[in-house]
TORTOR-959151 format. One record per residue (C-alpha): x, z, y. Coordinates in Angstrom, 2 decimals. Each point is the difference from the previous one (the first is absolute). Example, Ala and Ser with C-alpha at 12.3 -4.5 7.8 and 13.67 -1.06 7.14 Angstrom:
2
+---------+---------+---------+
:       X :       Z :       Y :
+---------+---------+---------+
:   12.30 :    7.80 :   -4.50 :
:    1.37 :   -0.66 :    3.44 :
+---------+---------+---------+
//
This chain:
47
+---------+---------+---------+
:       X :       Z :       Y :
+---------+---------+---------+
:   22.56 :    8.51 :   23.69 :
:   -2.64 :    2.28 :   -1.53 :
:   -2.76 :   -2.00 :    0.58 :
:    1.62 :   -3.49 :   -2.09 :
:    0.55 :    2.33 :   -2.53 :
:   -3.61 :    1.59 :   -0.45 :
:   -1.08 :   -3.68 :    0.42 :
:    1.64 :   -1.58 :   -3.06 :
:   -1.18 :    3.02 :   -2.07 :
:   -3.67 :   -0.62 :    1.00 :
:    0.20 :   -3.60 :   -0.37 :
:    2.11 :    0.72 :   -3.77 :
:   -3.23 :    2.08 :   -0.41 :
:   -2.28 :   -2.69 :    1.35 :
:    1.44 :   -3.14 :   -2.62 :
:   -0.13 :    2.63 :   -2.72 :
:   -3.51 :    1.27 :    0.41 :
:   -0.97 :   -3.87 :    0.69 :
:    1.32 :   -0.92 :   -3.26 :
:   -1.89 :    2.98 :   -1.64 :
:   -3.54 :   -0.73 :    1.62 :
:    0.63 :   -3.57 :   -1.27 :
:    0.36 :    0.56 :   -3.30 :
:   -2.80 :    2.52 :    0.01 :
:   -2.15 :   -2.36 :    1.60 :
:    1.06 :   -2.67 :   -2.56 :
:   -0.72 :    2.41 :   -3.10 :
:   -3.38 :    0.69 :    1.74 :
:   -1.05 :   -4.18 :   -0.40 :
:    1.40 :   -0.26 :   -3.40 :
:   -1.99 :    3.31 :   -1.11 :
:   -3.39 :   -1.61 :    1.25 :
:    1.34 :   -3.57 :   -1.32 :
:    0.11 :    1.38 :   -3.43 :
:   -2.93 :    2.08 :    0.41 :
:   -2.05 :   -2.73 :    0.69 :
:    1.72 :   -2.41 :   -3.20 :
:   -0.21 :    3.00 :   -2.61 :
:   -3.67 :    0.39 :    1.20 :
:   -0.43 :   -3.85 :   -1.19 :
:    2.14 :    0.45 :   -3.38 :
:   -0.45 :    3.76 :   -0.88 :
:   -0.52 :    3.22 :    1.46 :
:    0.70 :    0.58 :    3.62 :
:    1.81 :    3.09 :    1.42 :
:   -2.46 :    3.07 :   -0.35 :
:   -0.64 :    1.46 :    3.70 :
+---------+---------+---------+
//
């Protein structure tokens, strides 16, 4: 009875820290995406 219970928790844990690596990993592309347009129209990120 234990066990079910710790399971759902880690897989609650698992979809939500999915979801969060996903949309970092998404923010990541767009960051170089724009990067690499504002280098072609203006001034790119500094660093």
């Amino acid at each position: 009875m234990k066990m079910t219970h710790l399971e759902r928790i880690i897989n609650a844990l698992n979809r939500w820290l999915s979801w969060i690596a996903g949309g970092l990993l998404v923010a990541m592309m767009l960051l170089t995406v724009v990067n690499l347009l504002m280098v072609q129209v203006y001034v790119p990120f500094i660093g």
